[in-house]
KOLGU-810888 format. One record per residue (C-alpha): residue number from 1; x, z, y. Coordinates in steps of 0.001 Angstrom, whole numbers. Each point is the difference from the previous one (the first is absolute). Example, Ala and Ser with C-alpha at 12.3 -4.5 7.8 and 13.67 -1.06 7.14 Angstrom:
REM KOLGU-810888
   num         X         Z         Y
     1     12300      7800     -4500
     2      1370      -660      3440
//
This chain:
REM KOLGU-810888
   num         X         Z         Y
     1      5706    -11369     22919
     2     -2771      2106       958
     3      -108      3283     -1394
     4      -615      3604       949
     5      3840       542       651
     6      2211      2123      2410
     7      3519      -793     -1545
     8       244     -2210     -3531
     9      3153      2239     -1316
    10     -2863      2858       586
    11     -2755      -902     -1666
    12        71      1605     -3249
    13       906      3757      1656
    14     -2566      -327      2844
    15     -2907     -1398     -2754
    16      1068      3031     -2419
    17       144      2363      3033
    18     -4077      -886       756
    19      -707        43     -3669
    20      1185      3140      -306
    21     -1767      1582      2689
    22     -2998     -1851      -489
    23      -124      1596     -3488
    24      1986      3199       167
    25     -2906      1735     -1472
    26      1110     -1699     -3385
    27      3306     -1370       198
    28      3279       880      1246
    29      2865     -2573      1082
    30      3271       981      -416
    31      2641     -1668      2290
    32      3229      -229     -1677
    33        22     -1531     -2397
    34     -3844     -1513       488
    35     -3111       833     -2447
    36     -2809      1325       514
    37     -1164      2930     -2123
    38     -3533      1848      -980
    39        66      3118      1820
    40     -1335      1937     -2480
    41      1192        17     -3572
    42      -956       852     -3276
    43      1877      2542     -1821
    44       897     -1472     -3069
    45     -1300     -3162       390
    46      1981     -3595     -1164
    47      1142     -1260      3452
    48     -1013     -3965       722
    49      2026     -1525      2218
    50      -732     -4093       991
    51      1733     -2145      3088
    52      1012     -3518      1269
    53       457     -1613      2967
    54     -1812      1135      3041
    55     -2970     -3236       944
    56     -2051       638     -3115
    57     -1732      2965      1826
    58     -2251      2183     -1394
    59      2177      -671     -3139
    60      2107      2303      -754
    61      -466      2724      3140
    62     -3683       127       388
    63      -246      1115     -3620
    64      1903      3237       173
    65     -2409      3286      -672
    66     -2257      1512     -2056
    67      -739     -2458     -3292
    68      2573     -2347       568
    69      3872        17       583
    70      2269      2938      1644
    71      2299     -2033      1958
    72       504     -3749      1068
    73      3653     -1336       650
    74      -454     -2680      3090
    75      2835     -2877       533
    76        94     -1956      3008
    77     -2853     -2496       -78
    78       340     -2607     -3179
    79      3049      1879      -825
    80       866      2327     -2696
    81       495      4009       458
    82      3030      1688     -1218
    83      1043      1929     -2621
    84       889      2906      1969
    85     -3700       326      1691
    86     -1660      -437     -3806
    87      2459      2969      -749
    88      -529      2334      2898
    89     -3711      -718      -461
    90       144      1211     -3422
    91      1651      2941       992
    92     -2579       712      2456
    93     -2806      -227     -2467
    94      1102      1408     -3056
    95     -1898      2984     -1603
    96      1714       281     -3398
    97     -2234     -2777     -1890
    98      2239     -2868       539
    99      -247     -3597      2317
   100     -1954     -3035     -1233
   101       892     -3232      2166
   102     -2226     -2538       691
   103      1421     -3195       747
   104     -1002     -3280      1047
   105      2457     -2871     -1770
   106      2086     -1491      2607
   107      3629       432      -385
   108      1058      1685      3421
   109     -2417      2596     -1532
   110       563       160     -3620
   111      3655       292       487
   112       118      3209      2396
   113     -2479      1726     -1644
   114      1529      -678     -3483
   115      3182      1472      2382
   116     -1586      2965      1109
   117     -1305       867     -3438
   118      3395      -286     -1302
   119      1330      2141      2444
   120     -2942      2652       459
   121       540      3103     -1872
   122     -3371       330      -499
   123     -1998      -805     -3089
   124     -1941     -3378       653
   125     -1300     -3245     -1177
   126     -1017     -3120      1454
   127     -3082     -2133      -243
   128       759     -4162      1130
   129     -3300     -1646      1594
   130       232     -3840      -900
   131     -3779      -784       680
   132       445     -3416      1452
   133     -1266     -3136     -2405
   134       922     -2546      2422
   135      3882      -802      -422
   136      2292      1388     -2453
   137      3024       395      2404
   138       438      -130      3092
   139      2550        24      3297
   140      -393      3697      -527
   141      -137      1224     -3158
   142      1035      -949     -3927
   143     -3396       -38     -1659
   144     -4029       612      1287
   145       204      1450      3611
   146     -1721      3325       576
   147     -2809       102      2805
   148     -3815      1233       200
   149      -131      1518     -3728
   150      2497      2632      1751
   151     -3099      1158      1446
   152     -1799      1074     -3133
   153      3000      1197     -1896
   154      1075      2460      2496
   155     -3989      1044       -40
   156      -382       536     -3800
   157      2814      1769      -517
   158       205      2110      3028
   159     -3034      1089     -1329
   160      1517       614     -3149
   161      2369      2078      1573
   162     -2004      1670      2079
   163     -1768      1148     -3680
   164      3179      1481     -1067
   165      1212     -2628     -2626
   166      3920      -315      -453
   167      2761     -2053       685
   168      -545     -2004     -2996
   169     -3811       -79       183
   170       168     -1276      3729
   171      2739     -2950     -1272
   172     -1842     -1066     -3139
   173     -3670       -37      2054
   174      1640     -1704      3050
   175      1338     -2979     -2146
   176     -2965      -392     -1881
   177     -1614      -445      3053
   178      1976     -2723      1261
   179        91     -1728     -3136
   180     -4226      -102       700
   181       480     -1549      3596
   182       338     -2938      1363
   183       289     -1260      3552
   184       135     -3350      1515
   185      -231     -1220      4120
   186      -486     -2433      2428
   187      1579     -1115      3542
   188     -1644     -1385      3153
   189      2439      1158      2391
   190      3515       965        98
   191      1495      3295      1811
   192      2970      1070      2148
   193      2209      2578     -1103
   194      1177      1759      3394
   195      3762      -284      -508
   196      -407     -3805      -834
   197     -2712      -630      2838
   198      -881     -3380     -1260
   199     -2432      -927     -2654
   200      1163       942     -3813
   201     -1236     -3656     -1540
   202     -1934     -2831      2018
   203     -3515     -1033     -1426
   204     -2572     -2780      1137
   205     -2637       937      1727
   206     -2313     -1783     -2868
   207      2489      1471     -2868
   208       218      3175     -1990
   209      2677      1252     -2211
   210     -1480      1375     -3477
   211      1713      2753     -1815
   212      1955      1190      3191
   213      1859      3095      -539
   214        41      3179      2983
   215      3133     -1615      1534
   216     -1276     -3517       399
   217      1808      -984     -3360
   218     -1536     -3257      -992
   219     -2999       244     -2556
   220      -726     -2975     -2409
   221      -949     -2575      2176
   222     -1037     -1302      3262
   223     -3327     -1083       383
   224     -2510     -1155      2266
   225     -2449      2473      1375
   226     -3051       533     -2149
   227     -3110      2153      -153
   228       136      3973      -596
   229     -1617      -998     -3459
   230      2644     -2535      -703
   231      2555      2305       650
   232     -1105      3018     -1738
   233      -227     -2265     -3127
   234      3332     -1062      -272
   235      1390      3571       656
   236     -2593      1338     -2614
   237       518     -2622     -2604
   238      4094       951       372
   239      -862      3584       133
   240     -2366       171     -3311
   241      2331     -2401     -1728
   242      2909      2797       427
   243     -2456      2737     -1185
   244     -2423     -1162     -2762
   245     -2145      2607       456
   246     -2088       672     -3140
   247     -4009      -390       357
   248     -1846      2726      1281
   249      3823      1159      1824
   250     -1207      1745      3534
   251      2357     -1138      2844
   252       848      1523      3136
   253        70     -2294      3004
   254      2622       126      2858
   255      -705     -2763      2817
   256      2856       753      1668
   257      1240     -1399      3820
   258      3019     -1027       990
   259      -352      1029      3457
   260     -1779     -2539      2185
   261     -2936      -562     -1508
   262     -3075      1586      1576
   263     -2161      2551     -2597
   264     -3244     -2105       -45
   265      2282     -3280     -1828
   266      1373      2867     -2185
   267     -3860      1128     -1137
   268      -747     -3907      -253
   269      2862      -840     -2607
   270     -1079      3571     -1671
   271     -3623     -1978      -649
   272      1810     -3338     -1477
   273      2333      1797     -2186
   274     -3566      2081     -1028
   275     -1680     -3000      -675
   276      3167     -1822     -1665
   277        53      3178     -2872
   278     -3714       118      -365
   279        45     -3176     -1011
   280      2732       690     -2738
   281     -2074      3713      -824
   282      3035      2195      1334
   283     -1445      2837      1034
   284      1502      1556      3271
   285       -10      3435      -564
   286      1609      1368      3578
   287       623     -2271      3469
   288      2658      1292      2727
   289      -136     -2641      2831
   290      2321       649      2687
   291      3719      -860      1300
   292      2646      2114     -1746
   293      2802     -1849     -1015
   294       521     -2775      3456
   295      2800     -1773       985
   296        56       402      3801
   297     -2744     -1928      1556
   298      -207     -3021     -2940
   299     -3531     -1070      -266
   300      -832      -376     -3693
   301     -1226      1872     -2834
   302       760      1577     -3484
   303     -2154       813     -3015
   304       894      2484     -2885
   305     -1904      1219     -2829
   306      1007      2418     -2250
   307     -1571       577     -3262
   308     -1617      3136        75
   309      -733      2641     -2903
   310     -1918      3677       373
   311      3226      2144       701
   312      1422     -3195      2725
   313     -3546       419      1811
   314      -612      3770      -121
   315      3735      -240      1822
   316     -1103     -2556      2357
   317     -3280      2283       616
   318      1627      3181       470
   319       740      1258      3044
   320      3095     -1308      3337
   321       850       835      2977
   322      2750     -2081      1668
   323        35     -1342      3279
   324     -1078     -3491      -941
   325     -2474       742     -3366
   326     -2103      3092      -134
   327     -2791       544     -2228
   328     -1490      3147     -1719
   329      1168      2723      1905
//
């Protein structure tokens, strides 16, 4: 195993610890129990609070700040936070308008935040992100797994938020939202969790696994390696099949990296999925390409598109300022 590493029991602490200083003009890490926190609040405003397992990096700690959430709960890596740091984080954050959760369906997760929302004294609600078309359950969860569509969720409605909309507005628009996105990926590579130091699945050097989830869960199939076009078809034709969006619907785009795979591959299987809807007239309304919701160092890809109306893009449009998305300020 080759990693950046000192000790294996330390990584988590010592990868928070340069996180935190790296961005301690936004964030601030609190040590026991762990989240990380926006350092400056909003009087009055609904509190969003995501997490996961640590490995997914930027998701769920890169998108603390301005426009987005107010804390991020981070478990050891592939592994599930607890109750008591989604509770303590709440605490942290509250400013009298209540605490939306945003969580990604995987059991670990659902079950201690459905935990800590039972136990918080706090007024609060939780939104469930089940974006993924390509298997309906998995080693990890009952049900669609939760991955990039995370992303745009905790965008939207941390704008939302950031508007002054309630408790209740925040839920309602954040489920909406999911219902309108879909997400589906694709595996060249495995990865190495630290604590496991061997390989989390094995995989050909001529295969790919399609519909891999951000754990190396197995996707629909194994397949033989194809063209970028190839590939973004079948993910597309999964993906649209799931939404049925209506003619003349405008679609944001996420081309979304697992990890390992270099920028300029990202921007290429941006320009097949662009020529794939084209061909179909969807109209892509908004693109993010970029790695924000990896597992480790997997090489592989995800796309997600979200049906889009005027109030979803003026929330898309308006302005962030986190330490991994910043735009409009």
């Amino acid at each position: 195993m080759k990693k950046f590493i000192n000790h294996v029991d330390d990584f988590l602490v010592e990868s928070l610890a340069g996180f935190g200083a790296a961005h301690s003009d936004l964030v601030v890490l609190n040590q026991e129990p762990v989240f990380v926190r926006r350092k400056t609040l909003k009087p009055g405003k609904v509190a969003l609070i995501s997490g996961g397992g640590s490995g997914h990096e930027p998701l769920h700690i890169g998108f603390v700040g301005y426009g987005m959430l107010d804390a991020a709960c981070p478990g050891q890596v592939f592994t599930s936070p607890t109750p008591d740091q989604m509770m303590a984080a709440a605490q942290a954050v509250d400013t009298g308008a209540g605490t939306l959760f945003i969580v990604k369906n995987y059991s670990g997760d659902l079950m201690n935040f459905e935990m800590a929302s039972e136990m918080s004294e706090l007024p609060n609600a939780m939104v469930l992100i089940n974006d993924d078309v390509a298997v309906e359950n998995s080693s990890y969860t009952t049900g669609r797994r939760g991955v990039a569509g995370a992303v745009i969720v905790e965008k939207l409605v941390g704008s939302l938020a950031e508007s002054g909309a309630d408790l209740e507005q925040c839920k309602a628009f954040g489920d909406r939202i999911n219902k309108h996105t879909a997400s589906m990926g694709v595996a060249f590579s495995s990865c190495t969790v630290p604590a496991a130091g061997t390989l989390t699945f094995k995989i050909g050097d001529d295969e790919i696994e399609v519909g891999v989830g951000i754990h190396g869960e197995p996707g629909r199939r194994r397949a033989r390696f194809a063209a970028a076009d190839a590939i973004a078809g079948e993910l597309l034709t999964a993906i649209v099949a799931d939404l049925k969006p209506p003619a003349g619907a405008e679609l944001l785009v996420l081309i979304n990296g697992l990890g390992g795979t270099p920028l300029g591959e990202l921007y290429l299987l941006f320009n097949s999925t662009r020529l794939w809807l084209q061909q179909r007239d969807l109209k892509i309304a908004r693109v993010q390409v970029d790695s924000l919701t990896t597992s480790l160092e997997m090489a592989g890809a995800s796309i997600t598109l979200c049906v889009m109306n005027d109030e979803m893009l003026r929330h898309w449009d308006s302005a962030v300022h986190t330490p991994s998305l910043r735009w409009g300020m």
